[in-house]
Every structure is written in structure tokens, then in C-alpha cells.
C-alpha atoms as one frame of an Amber mdcrd trajectory, in Angstrom:
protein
  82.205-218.307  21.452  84.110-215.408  23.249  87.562-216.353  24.460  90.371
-215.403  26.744  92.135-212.194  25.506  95.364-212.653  24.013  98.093-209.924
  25.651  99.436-208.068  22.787 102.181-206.004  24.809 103.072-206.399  28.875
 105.766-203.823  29.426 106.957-200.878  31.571 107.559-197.444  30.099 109.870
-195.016  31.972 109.062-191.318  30.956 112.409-189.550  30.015 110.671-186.619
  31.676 109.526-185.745  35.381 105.694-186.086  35.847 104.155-182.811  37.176
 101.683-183.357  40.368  98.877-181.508  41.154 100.513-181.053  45.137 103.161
-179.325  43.449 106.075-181.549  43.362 107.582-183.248  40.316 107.962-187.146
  40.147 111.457-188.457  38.790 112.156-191.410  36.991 108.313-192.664  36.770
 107.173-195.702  35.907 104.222-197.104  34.344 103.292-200.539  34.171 100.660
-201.770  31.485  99.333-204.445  29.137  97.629-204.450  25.645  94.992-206.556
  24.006  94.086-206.625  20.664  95.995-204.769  17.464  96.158-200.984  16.986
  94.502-200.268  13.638  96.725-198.631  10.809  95.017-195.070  11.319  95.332
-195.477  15.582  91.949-194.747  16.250  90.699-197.922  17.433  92.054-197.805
  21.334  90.165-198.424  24.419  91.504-197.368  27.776  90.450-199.593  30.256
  91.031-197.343  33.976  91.157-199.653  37.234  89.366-199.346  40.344  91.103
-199.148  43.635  93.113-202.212  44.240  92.772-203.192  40.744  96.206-203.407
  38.627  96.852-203.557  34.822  96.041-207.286  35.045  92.468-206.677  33.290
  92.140-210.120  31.102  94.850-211.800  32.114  95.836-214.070  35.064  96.947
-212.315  37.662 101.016-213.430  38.466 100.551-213.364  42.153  97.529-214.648
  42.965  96.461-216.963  39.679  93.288-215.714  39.300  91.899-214.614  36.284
  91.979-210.795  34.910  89.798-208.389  37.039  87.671-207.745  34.170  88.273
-210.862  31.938  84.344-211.454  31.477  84.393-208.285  29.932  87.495-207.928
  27.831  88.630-210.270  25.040  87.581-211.747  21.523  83.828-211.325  20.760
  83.189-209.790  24.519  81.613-206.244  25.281  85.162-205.100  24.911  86.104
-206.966  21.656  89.851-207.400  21.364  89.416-208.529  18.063  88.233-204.899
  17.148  89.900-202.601  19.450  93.136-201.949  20.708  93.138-202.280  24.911
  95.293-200.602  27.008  95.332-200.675  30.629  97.974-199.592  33.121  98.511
-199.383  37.019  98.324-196.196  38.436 101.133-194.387  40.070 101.138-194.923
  43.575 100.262-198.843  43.138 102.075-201.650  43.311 102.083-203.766  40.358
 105.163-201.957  38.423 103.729-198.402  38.315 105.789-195.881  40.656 104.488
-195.891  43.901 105.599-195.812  47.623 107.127-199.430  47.362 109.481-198.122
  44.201 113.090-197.006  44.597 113.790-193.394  44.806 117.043-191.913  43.014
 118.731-192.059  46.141 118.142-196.176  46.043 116.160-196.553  48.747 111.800
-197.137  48.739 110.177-193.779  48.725 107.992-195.012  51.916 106.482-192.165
  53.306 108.412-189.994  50.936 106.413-190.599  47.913 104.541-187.490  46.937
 100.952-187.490  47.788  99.060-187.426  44.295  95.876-187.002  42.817  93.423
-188.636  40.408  94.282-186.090  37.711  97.671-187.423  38.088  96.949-190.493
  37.756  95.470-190.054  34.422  98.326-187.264  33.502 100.523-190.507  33.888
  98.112-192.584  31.738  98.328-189.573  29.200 102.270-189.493  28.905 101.531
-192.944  28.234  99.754-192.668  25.325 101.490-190.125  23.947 104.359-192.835
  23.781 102.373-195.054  21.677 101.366-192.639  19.557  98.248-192.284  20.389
  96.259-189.000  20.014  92.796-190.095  20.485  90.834-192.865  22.101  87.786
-194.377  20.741  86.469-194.885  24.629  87.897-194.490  27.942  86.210-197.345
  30.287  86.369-197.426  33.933  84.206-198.463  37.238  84.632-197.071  40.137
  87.578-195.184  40.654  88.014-195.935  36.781  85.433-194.048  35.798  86.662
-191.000  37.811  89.862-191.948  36.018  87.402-191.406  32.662  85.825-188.049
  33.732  88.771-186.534  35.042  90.727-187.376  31.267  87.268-186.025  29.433
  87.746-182.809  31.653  91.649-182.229  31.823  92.488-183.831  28.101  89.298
-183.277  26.504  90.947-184.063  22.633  91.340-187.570  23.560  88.245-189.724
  24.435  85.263-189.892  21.624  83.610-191.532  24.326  83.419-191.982  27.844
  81.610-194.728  29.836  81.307-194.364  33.829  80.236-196.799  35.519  79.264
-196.899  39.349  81.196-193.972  39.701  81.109-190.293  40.809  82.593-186.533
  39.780  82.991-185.836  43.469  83.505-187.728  46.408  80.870-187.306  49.321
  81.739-187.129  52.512  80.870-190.645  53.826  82.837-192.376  51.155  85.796
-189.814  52.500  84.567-191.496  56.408  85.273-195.007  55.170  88.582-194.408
  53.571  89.531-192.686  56.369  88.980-195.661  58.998  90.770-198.443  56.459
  93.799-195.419  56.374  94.107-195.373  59.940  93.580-198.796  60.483  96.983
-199.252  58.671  98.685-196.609  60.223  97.635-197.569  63.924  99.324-201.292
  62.839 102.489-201.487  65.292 103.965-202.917  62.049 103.428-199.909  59.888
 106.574-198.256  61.184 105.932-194.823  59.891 105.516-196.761  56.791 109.196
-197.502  56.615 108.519-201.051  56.774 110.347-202.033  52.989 113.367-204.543
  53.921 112.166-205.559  57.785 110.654-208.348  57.578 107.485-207.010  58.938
 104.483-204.942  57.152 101.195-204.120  58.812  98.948-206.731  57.435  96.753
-206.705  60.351  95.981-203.421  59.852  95.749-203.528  56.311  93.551-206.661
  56.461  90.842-204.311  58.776  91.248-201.880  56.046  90.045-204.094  53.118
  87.692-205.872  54.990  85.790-202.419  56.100  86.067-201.311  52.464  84.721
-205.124  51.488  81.720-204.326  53.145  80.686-200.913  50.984  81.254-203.062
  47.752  78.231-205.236  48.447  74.559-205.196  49.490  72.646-206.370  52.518
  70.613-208.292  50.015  73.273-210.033  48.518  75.598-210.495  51.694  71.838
-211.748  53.539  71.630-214.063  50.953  74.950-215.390  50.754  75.522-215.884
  54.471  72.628-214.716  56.867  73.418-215.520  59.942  74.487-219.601  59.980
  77.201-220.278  61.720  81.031-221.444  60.317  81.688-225.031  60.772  79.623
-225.021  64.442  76.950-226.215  65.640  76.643-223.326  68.416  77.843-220.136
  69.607  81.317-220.354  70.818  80.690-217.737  73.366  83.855-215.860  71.845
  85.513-213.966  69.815  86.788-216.442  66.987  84.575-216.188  63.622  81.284
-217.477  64.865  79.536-216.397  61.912  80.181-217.561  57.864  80.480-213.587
  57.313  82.337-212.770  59.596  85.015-215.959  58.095  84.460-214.580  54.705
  85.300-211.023  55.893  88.798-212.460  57.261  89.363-214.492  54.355  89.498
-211.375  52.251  91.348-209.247  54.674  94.328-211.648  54.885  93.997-213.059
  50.907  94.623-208.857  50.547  98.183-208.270  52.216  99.490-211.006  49.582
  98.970-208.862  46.451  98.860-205.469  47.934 101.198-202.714  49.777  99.924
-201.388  52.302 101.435-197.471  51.671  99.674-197.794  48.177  96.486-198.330
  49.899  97.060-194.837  51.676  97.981-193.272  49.113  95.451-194.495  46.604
  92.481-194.057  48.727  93.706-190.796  49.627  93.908-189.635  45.693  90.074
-190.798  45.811  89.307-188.514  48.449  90.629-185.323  47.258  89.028-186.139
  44.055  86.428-183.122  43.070  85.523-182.149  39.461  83.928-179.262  40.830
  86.564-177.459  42.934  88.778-178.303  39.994  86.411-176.035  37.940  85.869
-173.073  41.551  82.951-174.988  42.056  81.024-175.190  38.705  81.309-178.745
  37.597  79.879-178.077  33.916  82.838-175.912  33.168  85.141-179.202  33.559
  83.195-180.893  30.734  82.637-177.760  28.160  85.096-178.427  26.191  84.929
-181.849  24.826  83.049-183.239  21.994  82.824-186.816  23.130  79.899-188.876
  24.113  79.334-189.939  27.692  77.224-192.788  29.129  76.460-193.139  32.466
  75.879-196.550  34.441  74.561-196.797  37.893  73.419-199.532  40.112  70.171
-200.174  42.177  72.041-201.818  44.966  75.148-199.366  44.803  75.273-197.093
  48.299  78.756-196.349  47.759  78.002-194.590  44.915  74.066-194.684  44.398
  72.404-193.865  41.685  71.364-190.189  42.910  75.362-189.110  42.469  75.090
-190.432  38.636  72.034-188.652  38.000  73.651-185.352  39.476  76.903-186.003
  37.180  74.013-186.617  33.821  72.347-182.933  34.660  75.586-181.600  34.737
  77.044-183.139  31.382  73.620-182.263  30.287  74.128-178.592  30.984  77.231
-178.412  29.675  75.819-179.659  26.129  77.592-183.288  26.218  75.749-186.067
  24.153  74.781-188.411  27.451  72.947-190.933  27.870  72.237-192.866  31.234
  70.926-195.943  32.853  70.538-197.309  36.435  70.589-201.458  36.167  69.413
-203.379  38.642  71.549-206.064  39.902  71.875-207.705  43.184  75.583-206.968
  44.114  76.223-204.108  45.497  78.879-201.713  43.989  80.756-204.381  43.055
  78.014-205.469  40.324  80.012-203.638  37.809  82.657-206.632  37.839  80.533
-209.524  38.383  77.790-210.937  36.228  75.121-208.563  35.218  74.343-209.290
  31.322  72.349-205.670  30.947  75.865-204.261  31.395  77.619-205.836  28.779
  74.996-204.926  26.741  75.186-201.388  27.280  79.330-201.598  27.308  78.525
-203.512  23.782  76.532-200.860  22.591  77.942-197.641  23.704  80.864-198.770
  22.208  79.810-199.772  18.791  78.210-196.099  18.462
């Protein structure tokens, strides 16, 4: 029977040397916060990098040391799972600009103080440049598989494209080489929604006693909404009321949804900084494969050798299925090995971290390739 994974190594790294950002600047002093499953092999070519969505962290199969709750992907990553930890070597680490030990807005500058507003505005390609100074401190030259969902697998494209020596294979999951313009919309609102927060304080908040919560809250709860269906959201609440018998003619939380939504908004603030949020979301935004490449997105992919697969949902209108089979002509083009499959699930976007067996069969078999 599969089991929980076991962590092999939880630790920070501190580059001796500054990080170079795509805006530019140069970061000082970063940090990178990850954890390892499994053992790395004698020849080091048996490591997985797992890349995290959004507000994940580098808690992937393990509890999580704020909230309790198990590893973001824990279904998926441990002995005898999809992501065998008795076979490979797992590495995943929080992105800079988070807020789970990584250098972000929350971390102290040189001068001793939080960078705040301060903190460079970065990009997805430097999020993975960090994950790549990473590995080069393990000693790692290549990966067996980069994995990622979401913002992961941009994470995974973006290292196939920029570091194309590393990954033998590269799985993308609900995920996209360029962000349209309506996922932009929504990160926008969630972004100002923070910002408008009286508490925000030019995002100088570190030390007050106040943060904008409220306004972060909004922000999750409007992204909340893109990671599921209507199916699945129709199904699990329709419209019955919470804990009433009637309408309260009001504006508490009339509706089980709309108690859920605020449940998740306010759970949020405990585990997450608000500046991060900006700053992450706004890495997603910028993110383009194709202007990277003056606007011919099979150039970003001609030069590696590994083997991509593809994985879209039915339900997914964050990133639907049409965006994946755009990103599958292009590797196609460019004369990567590519294979691709849209599964249906009932969950939205989010079906890539809840239950859907077809996936871990396909994350089973891509990987034993």
C-alpha cells in the first residue's frame, strides 16, 4: 500500500551569488526554501522537480507547519504513488517572492528591514533561474522530469525553454505557455483588492500589527472561484441556504457558497502574505513563451531533447483545454516527442490536485518512460 513520503532533506540554501532578474535588477542574499523525498541515485539521474502552483509552498507531501494539513500534493508523491519516492529523488522548493522561506517581499533586505514594496518585481523565468541555482548546488545536472500544475507547469516549460540540458521530460498539467488576457483580468481584481485594503499601507505593513486580510481574503476568494466548475460548485452547494431556514433579507452569508467562499478567504491570510500574492500573480501575468522567443513560441522549445506530455481538463476554463492543444502544435512543430490528453474530471482547474485516478495514471506512466 502507498504511504506517506518520508522528507529526506528540509533546508534553506543561500546562493553565495546575486540572482539575475529578468526586470533588470540583481537579487542579494537570496534564499530558497525546499524539501526532498526519496534518495538521489549514485549516478544523480533519478530527480524529479516537483514546481508549485500559486499559493502552493515547498510543503508537497508533507504536513504543512502552519496550517496541519497534509502536503499539497501528498496523494501524488510518496512510496509506491505516481511520484514514487522509493524510485526517484523529489525536490521541491518555494519560489522567490513567496513566503514559506524563499526570498520574497516579507524577507529582510541587507539594510535589515522587509523589502515591502521594495522587492524587485520578478518573473516566472526567475523563478525557475532560482530553482536552477538550486540544483546546481546539489549537484544536479539533469532531471529525469520536471512536474508542475498550474503555474508549475509554466514553471516546467519555461526550464525546458531557458535550461533546455536539464529536464528528459516535462509534464504540464492544466497549464499554459502564455497567459490570456482574462486570466491577466482576474489577477488583476484579487491585486487590487489587496491594495485598495486601508490595511495594506503601501504594503509597508511588516511590524504594525495590521495587514490587509480583508482585502486579501476578496482576492483568494475571486481566484477560488476560477479553480472550480459550475458543475461541481452546483453540486456541492446549489443554492440551500447556511444554517437558515429563510432569507435573512441581508447581507450576512445567506447562501452555503457564499459561507464556503468566506471560509477560504479568511483560512488564506493565516498562511499567506499578502505582498507575495502581488507579486506572484503578477510573475504569472507577464508570463509569455512567445514574446520571450519575438513572438515565435516554437523557437523557445527547439533546442531540447526531452519529452513533453501535456494534461488538460474538461472542466478547466482557467486554462481550457484549447490553450493545451495550442502549446501540443507548437512543441509539435518544433520536433519535441509530445504526447497529450484532455481528462475529464468534475473539478474544475483544481482537478489536477484532487482525486482524478486517470491522472495518476498518466503521471505513473509518463514517468516510467
Amino acid at each position: 500500500m502507498a504511504g506517506s513520503a518520508t522528507i529526506t532533506a528540509s533546508d534553506v540554501l543561500e546562493l553565495s551569488e546575486p540572482l539575475p532578474l529578468d526586470g533588470g535588477q540583481q537579487l542579494e542574499g537570496v534564499r530558497i526554501a525546499y524539501e526532498a523525498y526519496g534518495q538521489l541515485n549514485a549516478a544523480r539521474t533519478n530527480a524529479i522537480f516537483v514546481a508549485h502552483a500559486t499559493t502552493g509552498d515547498q510543503h508537497l507531501a508533507s504536513p504543512h507547519p502552519i496550517t496541519g494539513k497534509p502536503g499539497w500534493w501528498d496523494r501524488m508523491v510518496g512510496p509506491g504513488k505516481p511520484i514514487d519516492t522509493d524510485r526517484f529523488y523529489v525536490l521541491c522548493a518555494n519560489v522567490i517572492g513567496g513566503c514559506m522561506g524563499s526570498t520574497g517581499p516579507s524577507s529582510l533586505a541587507l539594510d535589515g528591514k522587509p523589502y515591502a514594496m521594495r522587492f524587485p518585481v520578478i518573473t516566472v523565468r526567475d523563478m525557475v533561474r532560482a530553482h536552477v541555482a538550486l540544483l546546481e548546488a546539489l549537484d544536479i545536472r539533469t532531471l529525469h522530469a520536471i512536474v508542475g500544475g498550474s503555474m508549475g507547469g509554466m514553471q516546467a516549460l519555461s526550464l525546458a525553454a531557458n535550461w533546455p540540458h536539464i529536464p528528459e521530460r516535462v509534464l504540464a498539467i492544466a497549464s499554459t505557455a502564455t497567459m490570456a488576457a482574462q486570466n491577466i483580468a482576474f489577477q488583476e481584481v484579487g491585486r487590487q483588492a489587496i491594495m485598495a485594503d486601508p490595511e495594506w499601507q503601501g504594503g509597508d505593513y511588516y511590524g504594525t500589527g495590521r495587514a490587509p486580510d480583508s482585502g486579501l481574503a476578496v482576492a483568494r476568494m475571486a481566484a477560488h472561484i476560477t479553480y472550480l466548475s459550475e458543475d461541481s460548485l452546483t453540486e456541492k452547494f446549489g443554492r440551500r441556504l447556511q444554517d437558515r431556514e429563510a432569507k435573512s433579507f441581508g447581507f450576512d452569508a445567506d447562501f452555503e457558497v457564499e459561507s464556503y467562499l468566506r471560509h477560504q478567504g479568511l483560512a488564506f491570510t493565516t498562511r499567506f502574505d499578502a505582498n507575495s500574492y502581488l507579486y506572484i500573480t503578477r510573475a504569472m501575468s507577464y508570463f509569455d513563451l512567445e514574446e520571450e522567443q519575438g513572438g515565435k513560441l516554437a523557437e523557445a522549445f527547439a533546442r531540447t531533447a526531452a519529452k513533453f506530455c501535456v494534461v488538460s481538463f474538461d472542466t478547466d476554463w482557467l486554462y481550457p483545454t484549447q490553450q493545451s492543444r495550442k502549446l501540443v502544435h507548437v512543441l509539435s512543430a518544433a520536433g519535441a516527442a509530445v504526447s497529450f490528453v484532455e481528462l475529464s474530471a468534475p473539478f474544475g482547474h483544481d482537478s489536477f490536485l484532487l482525486d482524478v485516478p486517470a491522472l495518476d495514471r498518466v503521471v505513473t506512466g509518463f514517468l516510467s518512460q
